[in-house]
C-alpha positions, 0 to 999 in steps of 0.5 A, a space after each residue: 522561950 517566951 521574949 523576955 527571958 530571950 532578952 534576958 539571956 542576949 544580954 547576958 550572953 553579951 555581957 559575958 563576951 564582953 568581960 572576956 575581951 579584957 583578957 586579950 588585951 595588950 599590955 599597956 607600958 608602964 612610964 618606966 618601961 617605956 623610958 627605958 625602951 626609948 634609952 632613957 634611965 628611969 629616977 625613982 625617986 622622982 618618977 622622972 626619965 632623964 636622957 642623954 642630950 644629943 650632941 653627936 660630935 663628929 
């Protein structure tokens, strides 16, 4: 193989890893989500996350 289609060929090797690496990725949580996870309770209507006040009464 003379060097500009081994070139060729590296890059497209690369290229090709590189499309795959976004299929491994973690799942980024959706703002709903992570309201929920955290206990809050998600409002749709306007996209908001609404959460207890602590208070604590003991």
């Amino acid at each position: 193989m003379n060097s500009p289609t081994r070139a060729a060929l590296g890059v497209l090797v690369l290229a090709v890893g590189l499309a795959g690496c976004g299929e491994y990725a973690p799942p980024v949580a959706s703002a709903q989500q992570e309201c929920e996870r955290r206990g809050g309770v998600w409002r749709s209507a306007a996209e908001t996350c609404e959460r207890a006040s602590g208070g604590g009464g003991y």
